[in-house]
KOLKOL-913652 format. One record per atom (N, C-alpha, C): x, y, z; residue in three letters. Coordinates in steps of 0.001 Angstrom, whole numbers, padded with zeros to 6 digits, always signed. Last residue first. Layout:
XYZala...
//
This chain:
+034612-042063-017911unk+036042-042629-016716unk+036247-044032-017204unk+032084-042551-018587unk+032707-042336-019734unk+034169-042436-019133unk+030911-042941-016077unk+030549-044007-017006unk+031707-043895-017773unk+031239-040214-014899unk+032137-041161-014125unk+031848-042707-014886unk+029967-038370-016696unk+031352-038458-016508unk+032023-039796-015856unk+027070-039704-015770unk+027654-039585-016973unk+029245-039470-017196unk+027541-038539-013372unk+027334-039966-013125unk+027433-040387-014819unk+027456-036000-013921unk+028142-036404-012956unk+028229-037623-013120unk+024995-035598-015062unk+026132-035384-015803unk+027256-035655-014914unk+022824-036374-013166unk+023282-037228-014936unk+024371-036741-015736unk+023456-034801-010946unk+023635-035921-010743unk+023552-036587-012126unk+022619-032334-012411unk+023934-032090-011452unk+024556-033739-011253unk+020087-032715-013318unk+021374-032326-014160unk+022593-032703-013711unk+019244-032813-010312unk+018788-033860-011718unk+019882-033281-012566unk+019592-030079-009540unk+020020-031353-008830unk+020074-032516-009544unk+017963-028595-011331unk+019639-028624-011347unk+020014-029933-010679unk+015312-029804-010740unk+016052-029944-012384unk+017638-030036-012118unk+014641-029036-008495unk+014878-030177-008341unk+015511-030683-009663unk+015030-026150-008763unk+016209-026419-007397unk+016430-028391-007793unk+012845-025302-010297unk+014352-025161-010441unk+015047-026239-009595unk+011190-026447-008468unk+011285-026999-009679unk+012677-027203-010050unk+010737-024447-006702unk+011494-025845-005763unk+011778-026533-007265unk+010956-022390-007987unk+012011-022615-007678unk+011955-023882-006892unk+007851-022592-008386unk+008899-022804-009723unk+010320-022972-009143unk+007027-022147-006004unk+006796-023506-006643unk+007285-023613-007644unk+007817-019667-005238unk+008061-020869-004530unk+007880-022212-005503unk+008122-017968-008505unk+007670-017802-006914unk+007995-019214-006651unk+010663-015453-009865unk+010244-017369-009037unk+009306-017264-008282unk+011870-013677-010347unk+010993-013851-010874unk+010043-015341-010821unk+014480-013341-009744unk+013598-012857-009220unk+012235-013201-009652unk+015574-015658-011566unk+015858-015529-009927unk+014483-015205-009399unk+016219-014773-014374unk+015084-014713-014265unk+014939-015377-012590unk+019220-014141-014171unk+018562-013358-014631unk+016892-013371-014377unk+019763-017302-013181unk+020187-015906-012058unk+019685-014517-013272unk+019397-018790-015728unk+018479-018475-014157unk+018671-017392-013454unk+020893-017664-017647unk+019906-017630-017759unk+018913-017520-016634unk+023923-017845-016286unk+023601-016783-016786unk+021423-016428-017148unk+023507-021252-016046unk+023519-019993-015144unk+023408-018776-015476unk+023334-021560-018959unk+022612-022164-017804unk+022265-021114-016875unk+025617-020239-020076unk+024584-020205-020071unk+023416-020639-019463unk+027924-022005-018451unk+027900-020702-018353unk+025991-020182-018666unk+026492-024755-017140unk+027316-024284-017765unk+026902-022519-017990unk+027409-027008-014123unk+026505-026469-015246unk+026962-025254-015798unk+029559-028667-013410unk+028815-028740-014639unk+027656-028264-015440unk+030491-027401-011546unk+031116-027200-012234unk+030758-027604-013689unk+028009-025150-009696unk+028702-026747-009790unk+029209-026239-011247unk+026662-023018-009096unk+028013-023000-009041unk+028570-024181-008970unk+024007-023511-009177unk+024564-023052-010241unk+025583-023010-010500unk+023469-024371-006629unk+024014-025289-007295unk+024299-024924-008486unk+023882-022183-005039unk+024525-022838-005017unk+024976-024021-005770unk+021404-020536-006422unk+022686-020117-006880unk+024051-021194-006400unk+019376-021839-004900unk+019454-022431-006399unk+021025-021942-006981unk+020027-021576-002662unk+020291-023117-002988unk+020515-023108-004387unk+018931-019017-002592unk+020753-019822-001752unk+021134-021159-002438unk+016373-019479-003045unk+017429-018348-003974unk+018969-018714-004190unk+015572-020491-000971unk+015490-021058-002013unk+016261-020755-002980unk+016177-018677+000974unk+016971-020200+001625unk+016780-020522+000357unk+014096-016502+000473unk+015849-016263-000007unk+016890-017765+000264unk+012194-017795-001473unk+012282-017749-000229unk+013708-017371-000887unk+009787-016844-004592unk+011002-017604-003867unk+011456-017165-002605unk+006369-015112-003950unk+007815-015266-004558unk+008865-016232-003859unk+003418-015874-003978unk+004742-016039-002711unk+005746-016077-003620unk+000687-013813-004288unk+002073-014243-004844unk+003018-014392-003932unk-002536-014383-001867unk-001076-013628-002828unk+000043-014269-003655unk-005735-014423-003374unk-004435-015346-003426unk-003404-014773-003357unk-007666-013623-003361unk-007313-012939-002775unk-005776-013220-002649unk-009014-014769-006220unk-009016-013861-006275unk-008110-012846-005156unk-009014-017874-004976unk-008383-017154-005972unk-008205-015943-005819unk-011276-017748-002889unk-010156-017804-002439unk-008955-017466-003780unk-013322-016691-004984unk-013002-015829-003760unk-011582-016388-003705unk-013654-019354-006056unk-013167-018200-007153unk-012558-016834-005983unk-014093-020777-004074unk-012932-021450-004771unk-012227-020158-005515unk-016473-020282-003802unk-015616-019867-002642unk-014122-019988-003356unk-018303-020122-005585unk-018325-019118-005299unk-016801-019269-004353unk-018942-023236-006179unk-018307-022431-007210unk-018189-021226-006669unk-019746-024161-003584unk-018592-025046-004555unk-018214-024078-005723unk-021488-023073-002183unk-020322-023250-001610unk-019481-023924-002683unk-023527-020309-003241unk-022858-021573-003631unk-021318-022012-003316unk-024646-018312-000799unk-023365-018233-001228unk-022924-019547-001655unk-027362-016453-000434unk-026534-017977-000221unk-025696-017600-001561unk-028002-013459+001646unk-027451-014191+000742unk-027029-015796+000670unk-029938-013049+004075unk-030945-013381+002537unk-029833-013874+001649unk-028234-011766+005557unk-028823-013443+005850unk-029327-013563+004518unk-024887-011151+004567unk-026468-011100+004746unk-027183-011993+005147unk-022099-011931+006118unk-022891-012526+005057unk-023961-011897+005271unk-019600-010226+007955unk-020728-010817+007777unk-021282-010919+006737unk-015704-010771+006923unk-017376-009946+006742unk-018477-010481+007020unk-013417-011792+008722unk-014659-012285+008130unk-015740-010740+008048unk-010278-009309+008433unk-011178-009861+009149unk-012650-010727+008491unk-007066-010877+007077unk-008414-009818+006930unk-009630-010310+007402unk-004112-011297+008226unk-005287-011860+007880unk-006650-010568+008109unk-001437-009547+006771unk-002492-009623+007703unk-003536-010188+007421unk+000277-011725+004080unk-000018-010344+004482unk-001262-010954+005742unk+003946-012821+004650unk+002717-013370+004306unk+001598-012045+005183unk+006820-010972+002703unk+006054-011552+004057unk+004616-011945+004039unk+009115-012785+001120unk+007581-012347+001035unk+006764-012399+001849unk+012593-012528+001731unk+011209-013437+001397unk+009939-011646+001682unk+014775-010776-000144unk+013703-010806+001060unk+012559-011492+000709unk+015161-009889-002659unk+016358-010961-002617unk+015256-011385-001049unk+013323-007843-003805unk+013154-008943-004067unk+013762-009652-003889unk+015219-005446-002263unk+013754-005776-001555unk+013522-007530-002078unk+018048-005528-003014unk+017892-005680-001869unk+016254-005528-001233unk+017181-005321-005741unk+017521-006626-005070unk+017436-006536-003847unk+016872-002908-007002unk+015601-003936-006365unk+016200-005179-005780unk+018949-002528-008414unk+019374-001800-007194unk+017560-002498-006613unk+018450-004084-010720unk+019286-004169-010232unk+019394-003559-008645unk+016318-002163-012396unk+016151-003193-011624unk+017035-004104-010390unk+016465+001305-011612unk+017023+000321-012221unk+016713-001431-011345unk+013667+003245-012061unk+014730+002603-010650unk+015523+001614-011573unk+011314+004250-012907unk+012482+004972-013047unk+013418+004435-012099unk+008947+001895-014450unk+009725+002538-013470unk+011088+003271-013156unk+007897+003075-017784unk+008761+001952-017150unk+009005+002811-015140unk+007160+004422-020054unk+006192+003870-019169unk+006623+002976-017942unk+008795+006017-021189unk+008705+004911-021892unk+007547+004123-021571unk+008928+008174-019336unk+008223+008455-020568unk+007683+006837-021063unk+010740+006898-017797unk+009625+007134-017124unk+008856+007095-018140unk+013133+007327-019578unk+012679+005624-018694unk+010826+006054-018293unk+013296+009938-019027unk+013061+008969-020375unk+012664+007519-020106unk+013474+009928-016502unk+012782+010772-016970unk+012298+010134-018746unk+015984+008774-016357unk+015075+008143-015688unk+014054+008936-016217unk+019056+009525-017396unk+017869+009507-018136unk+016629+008801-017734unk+020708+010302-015060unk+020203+011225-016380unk+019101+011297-017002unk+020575+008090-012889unk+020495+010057-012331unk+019997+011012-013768unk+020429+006041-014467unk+019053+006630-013522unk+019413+008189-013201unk+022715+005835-015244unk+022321+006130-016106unk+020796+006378-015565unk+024194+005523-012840unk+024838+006490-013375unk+023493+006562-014436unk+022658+002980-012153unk+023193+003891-011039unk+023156+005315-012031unk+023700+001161-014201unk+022469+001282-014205unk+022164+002648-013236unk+026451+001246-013188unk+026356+001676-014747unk+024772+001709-014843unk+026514+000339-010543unk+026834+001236-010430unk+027086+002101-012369unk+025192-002446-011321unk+024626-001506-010391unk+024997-000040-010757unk+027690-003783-012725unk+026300-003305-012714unk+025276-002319-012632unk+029725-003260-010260unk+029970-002533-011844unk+028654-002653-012380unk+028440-005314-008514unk+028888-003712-007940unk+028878-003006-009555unk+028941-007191-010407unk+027580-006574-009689unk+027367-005499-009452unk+031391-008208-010166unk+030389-008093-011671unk+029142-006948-011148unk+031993-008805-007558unk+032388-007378-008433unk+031884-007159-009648unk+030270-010875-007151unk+030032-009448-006607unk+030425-008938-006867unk+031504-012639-008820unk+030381-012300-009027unk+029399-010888-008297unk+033914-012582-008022unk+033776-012160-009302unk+032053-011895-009606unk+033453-014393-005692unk+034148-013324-005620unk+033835-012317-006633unk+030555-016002-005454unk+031752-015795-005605unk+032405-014620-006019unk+027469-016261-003361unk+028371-015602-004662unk+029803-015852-005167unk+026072-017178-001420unk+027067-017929-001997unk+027899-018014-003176unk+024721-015202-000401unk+025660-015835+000379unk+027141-016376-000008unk+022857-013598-001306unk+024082-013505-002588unk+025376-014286-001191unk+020442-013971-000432unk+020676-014158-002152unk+021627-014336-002182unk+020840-010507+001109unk+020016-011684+001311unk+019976-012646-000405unk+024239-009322+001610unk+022799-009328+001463unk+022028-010659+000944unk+026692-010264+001898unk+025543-010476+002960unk+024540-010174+002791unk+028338-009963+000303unk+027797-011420-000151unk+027047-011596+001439unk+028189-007047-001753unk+028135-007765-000640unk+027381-009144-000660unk+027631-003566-003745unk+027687-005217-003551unk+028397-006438-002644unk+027599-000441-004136unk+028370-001569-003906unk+027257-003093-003675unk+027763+002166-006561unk+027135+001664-005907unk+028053+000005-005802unk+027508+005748-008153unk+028273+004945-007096unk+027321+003821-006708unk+027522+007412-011141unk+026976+006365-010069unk+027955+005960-009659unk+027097+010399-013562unk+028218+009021-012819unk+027555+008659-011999unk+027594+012429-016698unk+026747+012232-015382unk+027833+010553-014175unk+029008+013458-018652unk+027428+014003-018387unk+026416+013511-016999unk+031557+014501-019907unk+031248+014206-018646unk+029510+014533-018252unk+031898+015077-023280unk+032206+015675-022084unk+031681+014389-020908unk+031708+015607-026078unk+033308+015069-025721unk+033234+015427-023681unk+029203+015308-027805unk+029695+016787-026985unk+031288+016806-026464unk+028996+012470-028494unk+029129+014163-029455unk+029281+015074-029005unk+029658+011089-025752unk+030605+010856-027381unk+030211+011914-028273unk+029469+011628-022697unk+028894+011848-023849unk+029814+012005-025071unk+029672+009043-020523unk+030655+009926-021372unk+029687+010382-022693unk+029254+008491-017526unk+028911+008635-018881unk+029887+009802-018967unk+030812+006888-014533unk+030998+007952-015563unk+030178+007791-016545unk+030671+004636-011539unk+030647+004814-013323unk+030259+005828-013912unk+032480+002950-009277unk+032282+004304-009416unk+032079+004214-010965unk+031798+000509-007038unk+032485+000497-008073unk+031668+001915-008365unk+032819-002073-003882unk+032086-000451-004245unk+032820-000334-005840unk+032509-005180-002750unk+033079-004220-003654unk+032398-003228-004048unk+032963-007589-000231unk+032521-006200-000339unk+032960-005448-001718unk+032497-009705+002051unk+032912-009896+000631unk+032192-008418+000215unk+032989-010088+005735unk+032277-009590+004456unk+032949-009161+002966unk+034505-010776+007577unk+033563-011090+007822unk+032895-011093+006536unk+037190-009009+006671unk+036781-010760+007268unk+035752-011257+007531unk+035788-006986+004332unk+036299-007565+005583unk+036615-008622+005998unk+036065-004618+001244unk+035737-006426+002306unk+036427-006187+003370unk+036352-003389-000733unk+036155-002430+000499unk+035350-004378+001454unk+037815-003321-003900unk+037627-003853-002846unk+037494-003680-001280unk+036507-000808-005967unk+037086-001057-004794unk+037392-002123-003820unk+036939+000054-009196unk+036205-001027-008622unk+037141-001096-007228unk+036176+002895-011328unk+037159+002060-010494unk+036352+001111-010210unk+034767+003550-013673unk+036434+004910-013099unk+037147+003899-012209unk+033825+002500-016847unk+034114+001885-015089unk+035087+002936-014613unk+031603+004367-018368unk+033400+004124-018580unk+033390+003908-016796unk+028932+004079-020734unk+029289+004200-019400unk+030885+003614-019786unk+027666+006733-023124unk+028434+005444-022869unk+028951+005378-021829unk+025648+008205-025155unk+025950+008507-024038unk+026564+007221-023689unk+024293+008212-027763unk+025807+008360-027958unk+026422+008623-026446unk+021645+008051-027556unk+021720+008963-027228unk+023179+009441-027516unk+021636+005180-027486unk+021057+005965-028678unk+021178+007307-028311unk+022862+004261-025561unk+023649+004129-026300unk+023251+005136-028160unk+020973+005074-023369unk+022486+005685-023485unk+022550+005072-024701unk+018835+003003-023887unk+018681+004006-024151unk+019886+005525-024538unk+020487+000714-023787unk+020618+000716-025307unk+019553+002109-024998unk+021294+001127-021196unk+022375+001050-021794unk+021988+001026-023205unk+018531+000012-020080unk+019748+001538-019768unk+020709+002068-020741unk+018562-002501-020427unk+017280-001335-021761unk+018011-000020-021269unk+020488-003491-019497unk+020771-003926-020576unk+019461-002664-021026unk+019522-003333-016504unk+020511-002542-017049unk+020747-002346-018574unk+015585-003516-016533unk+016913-004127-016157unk+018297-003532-017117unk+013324-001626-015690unk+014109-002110-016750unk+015732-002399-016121unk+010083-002911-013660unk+011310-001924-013889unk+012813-002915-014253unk+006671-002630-013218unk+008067-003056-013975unk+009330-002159-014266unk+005418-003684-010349unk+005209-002975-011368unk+007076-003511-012133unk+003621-006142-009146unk+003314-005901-010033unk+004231-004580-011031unk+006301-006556-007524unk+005057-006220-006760unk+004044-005935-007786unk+008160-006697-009683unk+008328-006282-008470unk+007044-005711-007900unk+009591-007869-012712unk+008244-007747-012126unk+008456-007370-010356unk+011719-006599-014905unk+011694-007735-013785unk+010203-006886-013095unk+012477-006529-018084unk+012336-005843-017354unk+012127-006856-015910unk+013192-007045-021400unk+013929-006058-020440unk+013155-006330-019247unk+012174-008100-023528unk+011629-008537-022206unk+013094-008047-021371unk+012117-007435-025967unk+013181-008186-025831unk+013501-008883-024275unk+009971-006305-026455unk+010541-007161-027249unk+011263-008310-026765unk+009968-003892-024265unk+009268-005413-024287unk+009977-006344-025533unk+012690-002479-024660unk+012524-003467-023801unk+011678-004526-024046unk+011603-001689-027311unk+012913-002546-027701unk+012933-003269-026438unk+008944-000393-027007unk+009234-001273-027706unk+010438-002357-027885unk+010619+002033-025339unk+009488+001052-024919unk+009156-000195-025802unk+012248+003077-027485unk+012886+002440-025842unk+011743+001279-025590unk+010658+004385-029085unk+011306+003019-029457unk+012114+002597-028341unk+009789+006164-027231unk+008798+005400-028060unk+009461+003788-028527unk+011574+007165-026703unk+010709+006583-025418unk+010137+005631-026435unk+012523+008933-029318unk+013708+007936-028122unk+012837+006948-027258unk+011076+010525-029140unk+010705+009525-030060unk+011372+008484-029744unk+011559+011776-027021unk+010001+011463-027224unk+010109+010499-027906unk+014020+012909-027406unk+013584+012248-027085unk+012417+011287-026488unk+013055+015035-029907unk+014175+013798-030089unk+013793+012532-028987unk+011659+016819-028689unk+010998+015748-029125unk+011793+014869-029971unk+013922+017399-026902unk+012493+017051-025994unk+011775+016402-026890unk+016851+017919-027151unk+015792+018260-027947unk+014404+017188-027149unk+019439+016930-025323unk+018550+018291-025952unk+017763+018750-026294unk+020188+014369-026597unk+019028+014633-025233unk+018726+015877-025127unk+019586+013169-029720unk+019676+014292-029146unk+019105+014847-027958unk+019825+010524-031060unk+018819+011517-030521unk+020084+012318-029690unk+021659+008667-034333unk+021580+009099-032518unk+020505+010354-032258unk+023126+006708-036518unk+021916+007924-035908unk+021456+007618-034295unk+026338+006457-037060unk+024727+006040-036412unk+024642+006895-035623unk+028908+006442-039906unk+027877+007512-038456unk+026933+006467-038098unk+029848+004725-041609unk+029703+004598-040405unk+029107+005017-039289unk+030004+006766-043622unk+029429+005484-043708unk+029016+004724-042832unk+031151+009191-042890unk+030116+009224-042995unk+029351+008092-043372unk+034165+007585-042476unk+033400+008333-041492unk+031400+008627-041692unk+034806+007360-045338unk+034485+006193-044302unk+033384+006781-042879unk+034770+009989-045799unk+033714+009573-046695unk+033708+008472-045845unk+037208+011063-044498unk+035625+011560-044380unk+034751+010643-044899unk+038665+009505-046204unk+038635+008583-044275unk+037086+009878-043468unk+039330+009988-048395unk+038811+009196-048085unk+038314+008993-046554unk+039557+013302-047901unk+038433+013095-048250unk+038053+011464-047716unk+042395+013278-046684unk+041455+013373-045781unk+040161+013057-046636unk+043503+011572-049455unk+043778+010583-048356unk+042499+011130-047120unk+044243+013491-051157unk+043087+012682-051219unk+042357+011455-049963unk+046215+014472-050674unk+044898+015508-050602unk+043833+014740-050831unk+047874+012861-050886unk+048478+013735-049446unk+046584+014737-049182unk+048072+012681-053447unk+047524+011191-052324unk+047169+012176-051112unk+048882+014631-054412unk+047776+014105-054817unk+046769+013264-054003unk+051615+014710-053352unk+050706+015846-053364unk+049079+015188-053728unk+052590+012358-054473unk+052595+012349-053127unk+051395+013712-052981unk+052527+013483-057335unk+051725+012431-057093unk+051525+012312-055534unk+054424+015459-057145unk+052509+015604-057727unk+051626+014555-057223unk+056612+013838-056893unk+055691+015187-055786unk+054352+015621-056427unk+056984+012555-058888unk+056591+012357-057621unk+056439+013119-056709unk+057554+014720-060891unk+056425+013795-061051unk+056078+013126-059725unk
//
C-alpha cells in the first residue's frame, strides 16, 4: 500500500510543478519573427511615453536605460553584470564595467557592452565613488542592449543611442551660436516695432541648457546628508533637462531645504 501511494505522488508531483509552470509563463516576442517585433515597437513606444522614458538632446529623443530593459525584458532577453573594474588613478575616479544578455528561451549569449565612467567628465566632479560605478554598470547594460535591439528602438520612433552614453555631449555647456548677419529691410517694408520684433526675437531664441558649474553645484548639494534618497534620485534623472533658469531654481530650493532642515535639527537638539 505504500508503494502505490509513493508511486502515485512520485507521478503526480511532475504534472504539478508543469501546471505551476504554465501559470507563470509571460508572454514574450520573439526577436525572430519581424512581425513579433513590430508589435514589440508598438507597445515599446507607448510604454516609454507613458512613462516619459526619454531625455531631450537638441530636440531629438533618446530612451533612457529603464525603456532598454523593458524592451529586453519582453523579448526574455536579460542583462548579467560579467564585471566592474576599478581602472582609477590618483588623479582620476575610473570604473569600466562589461554586460552580457542572456537570452532566457534559447539558453544562450546574445549580445554584451563595454563602457566606463569617470569623475572627470564634465558633471560628474563631485560624484562619489558608488556613483560612478552605478554608472559605468548603466551605461554598459544600455551599451549591450543598443548593439541588439536599436533597430527596434528605431522602429519605436526613438533615437537608437542610449541616453546615458549622451552625457558626455549634454554634461558640456551650450555653446552660444554665431551671430547671424542683419538682412536688409526693403524700403517699402515697416516693420511694427512693438509687436513684430519681440515675436522675431522669440522665434530665434536658443535654448541655454544648464552650465556644467551649475550641474556641479546642483549634484553637490544633492550630496548633503539631508536630502534624501528620492530627492536626489529624482533631480539627477531630470539634470539634463535644465536649462539655466530652472537650475539656478534648483540650486536655490536645495540650498533652502539644506538650511530648514539643518536649522530644524539644531531646534529639535
Amino acid at each position: 500500500m505504500d508503494t502505490l501511494l509513493k508511486n502515485k505522488a512520485m507521478n503526480e508531483a511532475p504534472k504539478t510543478t508543469k501546471d505551476i509552470t504554465k501559470k507563470v509563463k509571460v508572454e514574450s516576442f520573439d526577436i525572430a519573427r519581424s512581425d513579433e517585433t513590430l508589435d514589440l515597437a508598438k507597445d515599446l513606444a507607448k510604454f516609454i511615453k507613458d512613462n516619459k522614458l526619454t531625455t531631450n538632446v537638441q530636440g531629438k529623443e533618446f530612451v533612457n536605460v529603464e525603456g532598454w530593459q523593458y524592451a529586453g525584458s519582453r523579448l526574455g532577453i536579460v542583462p548579467i553584470v560579467e564585471h566592474v573594474i576599478n581602472v582609477s588613478s590618483p588623479e582620476e575616479m575610473k570604473y569600466q564595467a562589461k554586460v552580457t544578455l542572456f537570452d532566457l528561451r534559447h539558453g544562450a549569449t546574445v549580445g554584451a557592452g563595454f563602457a566606463v565612467c569617470s569623475n572627470k567628465e564634465s558633471g560628474k566632479k563631485f560624484y562619489q565613488e558608488f556613483a560612478i560605478m552605478s554608472m559605468a554598470q548603466t551605461r554598459a547594460i544600455g551599451k549591450a542592449y543598443r548593439n541588439c535591439l536599436a533597430w527596434i528602438i528605431r522602429a519605436a520612433g526613438y533615437e537608437p543611442t542610449p541616453a546615458e552614453e549622451m552625457d558626455y555631449d549634454t554634461n558640456k555647456s551650450v555653446a552660444a551660436p554665431a551671430p547671424v548677419a542683419a538682412q536688409p529691410v526693403p524700403a517699402m517694408q515697416v516693420v511694427p516695432a512693438e509687436t513684430s520684433a519681440p515675436a522675431a526675437a522669440e522665434a530665434v531664441a536658443p535654448v541655454h541648457y544648464a552650465t556644467a558649474s551649475q550641474k556641479e553645484e546642483i549634484i553637490r548639494l544633492l550630496n548633503h546628508p539631508v536630502i534624501t534618497r528620492p530627492e536626489k534620485t529624482k533631480m539627477l534623472l531630470n539634470i539634463n533637462r535644465l536649462d539655466e533658469e530652472r537650475a539656478v531654481q534648483a540650486i536655490a530650493k536645495l540650498r533652502k531645504a539644506i538650511d530648514d532642515r539643518e536649522n530644524g535639527e539644531k531646534v529639535a537638539a
